[in-house]
N, C-alpha and C positions, 0 to 999 in steps of 0.2 A: 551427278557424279561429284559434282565438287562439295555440293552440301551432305554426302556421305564420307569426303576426303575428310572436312573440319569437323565432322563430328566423333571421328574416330580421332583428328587431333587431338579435340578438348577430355576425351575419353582419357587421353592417354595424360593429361595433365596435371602435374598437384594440386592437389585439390585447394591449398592455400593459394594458388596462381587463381583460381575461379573465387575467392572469399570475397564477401563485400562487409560492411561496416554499417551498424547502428546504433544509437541514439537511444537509449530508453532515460526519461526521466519516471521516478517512482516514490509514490509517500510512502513515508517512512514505515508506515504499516506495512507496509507488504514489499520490504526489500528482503529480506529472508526466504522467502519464497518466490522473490523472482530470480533471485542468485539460484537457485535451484532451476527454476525455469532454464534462464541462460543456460548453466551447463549443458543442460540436455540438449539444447540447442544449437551453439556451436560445438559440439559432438559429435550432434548428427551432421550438422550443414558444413562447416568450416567458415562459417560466418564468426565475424567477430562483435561483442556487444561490449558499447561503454552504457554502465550504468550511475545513473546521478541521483539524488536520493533529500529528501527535505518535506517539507510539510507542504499540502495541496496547494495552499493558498500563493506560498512563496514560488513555487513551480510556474502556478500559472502564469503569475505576473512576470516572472520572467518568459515565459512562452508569449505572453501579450508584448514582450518588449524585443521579442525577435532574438532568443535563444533561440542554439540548433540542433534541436531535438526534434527526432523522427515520431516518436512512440511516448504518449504521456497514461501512464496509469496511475489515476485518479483517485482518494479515497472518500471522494462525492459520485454525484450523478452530475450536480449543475455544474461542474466548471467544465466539463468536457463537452456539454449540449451549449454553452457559453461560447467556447472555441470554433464548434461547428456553427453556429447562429453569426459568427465574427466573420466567417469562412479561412480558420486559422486551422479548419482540422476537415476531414474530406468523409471519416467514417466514426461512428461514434460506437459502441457496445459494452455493457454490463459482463465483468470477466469473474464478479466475487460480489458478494453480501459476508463486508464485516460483521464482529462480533466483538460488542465491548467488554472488559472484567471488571473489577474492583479486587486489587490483591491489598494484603492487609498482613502484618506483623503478628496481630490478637485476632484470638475467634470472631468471627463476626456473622449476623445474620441480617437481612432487611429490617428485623425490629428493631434489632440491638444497633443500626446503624451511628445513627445520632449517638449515643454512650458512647460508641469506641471513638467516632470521629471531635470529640469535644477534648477541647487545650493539644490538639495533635495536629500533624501537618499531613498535606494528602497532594499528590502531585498530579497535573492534568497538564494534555499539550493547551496550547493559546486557542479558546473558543474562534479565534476570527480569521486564522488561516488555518487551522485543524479539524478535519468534521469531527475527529474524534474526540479531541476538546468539546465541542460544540456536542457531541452527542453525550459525553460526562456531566456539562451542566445540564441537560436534560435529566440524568441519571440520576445527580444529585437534591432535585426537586423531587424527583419521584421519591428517593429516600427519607423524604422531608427532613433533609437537612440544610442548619442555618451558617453561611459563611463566618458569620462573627463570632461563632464557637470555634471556630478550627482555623488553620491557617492555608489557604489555599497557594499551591508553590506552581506556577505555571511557567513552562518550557515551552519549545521551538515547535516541537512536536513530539508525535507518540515513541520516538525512538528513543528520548531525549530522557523521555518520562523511564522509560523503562532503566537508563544508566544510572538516573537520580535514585531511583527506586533502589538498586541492587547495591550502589553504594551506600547504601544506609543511610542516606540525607532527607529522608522522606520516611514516614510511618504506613502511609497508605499510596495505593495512586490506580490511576484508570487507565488501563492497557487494551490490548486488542487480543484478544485469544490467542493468536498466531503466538503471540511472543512467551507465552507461558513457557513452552518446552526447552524457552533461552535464561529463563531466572527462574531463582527460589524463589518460590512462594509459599509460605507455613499456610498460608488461609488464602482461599479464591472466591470470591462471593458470585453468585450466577444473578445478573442483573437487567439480561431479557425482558425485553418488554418494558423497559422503563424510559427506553429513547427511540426517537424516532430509527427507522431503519437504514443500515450501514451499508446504501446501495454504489458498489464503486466499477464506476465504470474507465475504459479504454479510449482514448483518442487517437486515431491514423492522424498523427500532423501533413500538415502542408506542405512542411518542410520536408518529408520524406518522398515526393512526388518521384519518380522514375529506380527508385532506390530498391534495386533488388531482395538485396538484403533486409530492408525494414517489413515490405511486403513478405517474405518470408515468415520473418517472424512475428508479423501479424497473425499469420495461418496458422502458426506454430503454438500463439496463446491460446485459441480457439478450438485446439486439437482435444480428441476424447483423454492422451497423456497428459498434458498438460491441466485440464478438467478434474480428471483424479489426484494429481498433485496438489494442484488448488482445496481439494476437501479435506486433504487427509493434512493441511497445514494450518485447519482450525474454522475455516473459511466452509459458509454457504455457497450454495451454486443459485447462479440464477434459472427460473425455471423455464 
């Protein structure tokens, strides 16, 4: 009787009296589509999400250093199986396979790479805490192109790349597919296959342990909505 009294209680409650709070840290790649995400999410739940945003590498070292972040979405595989191996994260999952571009001012093609990139400047996030930096200088090996012809302009990360890019401080640069639908690009070069693969996965932090709310919107990233959101924002699915 009485656990049909309080459940007609909470029944009857606002729904913001019932909301809990989360923690998402997210690389810079995929904060556009998790602001999307979010929405949907406290929509549906009345859950509230703070979202923090930076390059993988900086994230993590901050999570190693005991930031209080429930939810790290990754734009690797290693630092989230790093976390879990540390026992700094409790569940580990692949949520997206990146997709890197090369946007460019001048026509460009895989042959013509080398031509347009010589005496020009080309933007990439920092190789050592960006896998998408790190998957650019892959890119740019596979284009057989030489640094000392061009000026290579490296940033914080891929988001950073993208502001440089669109202010016209940069001729070229190496972006994530996702962000095409956010700038002009005259020329988008499809560059597949030239870097290793842009597997990013999800950390359940430690710190989220009894947190309603973050477990929710764990279940929330892994939903078949949220799956089709993730495709249609540029992004592979894992299979």
């Amino acid at each position: 009787m009485m656990r049909l009294i309080l459940l007609l209680f909470l029944g009857l409650m606002p729904r913001a009296a019932l909301a809990g709070e989360v923690t998402v840290a997210v690389a810079s790649n995929f904060l556009a589509t998790a602001e999307e995400i979010v929405a949907g999410f406290e929509e549906a739940t009345g859950h509230e999400v703070t979202l923090t945003h930076g390059s993988t590498g900086q994230i993590y070292a901050q999570i190693a250093a005991g930031a209080p972040f429930d939810i790290f979405l990754s734009a690797d595989d290693r630092r989230p199986k790093l976390l879990a191996r540390g026992g700094l994260a409790t569940d580990v999952r692949t949520y997206a396979i990146g997709r890197l571009v090369l946007v460019s001012r001048l026509p460009i093609t895989r042959e013509t790479a080398p031509e347009v990139f010589a005496g020009r400047t080309a933007a990439l996030a920092d190789p050592t805490v960006a896998p998408y930096g790190l998957a650019a200088t892959a890119a740019m090996e596979g284009l057989s192109l030489d640094t000392a012809t061009f000026q290579p302009v490296l940033v914080a990360n891929v988001g950073q790349v993208a502001v440089i890019y669109t202010t016209g401080n940069t001729d070229l640069a190496f972006l994530s597919a996702a962000q095409l639908p956010l700038i002009e690009a005259p020329h988008v070069l499809d560059i597949d296959g030239l870097y290793p693969a842009l597997v990013q996965d999800a950390a359940l932090l430690q710190q989220s342990e009894g947190n309603q709310a973050a477990a929710a919107f764990w279940e929330w990233l892994f939903s078949e909505e949220t799956k089709t959101l993730i495709g249609a924002s540029g992004y592979d699915l894992p299979g």
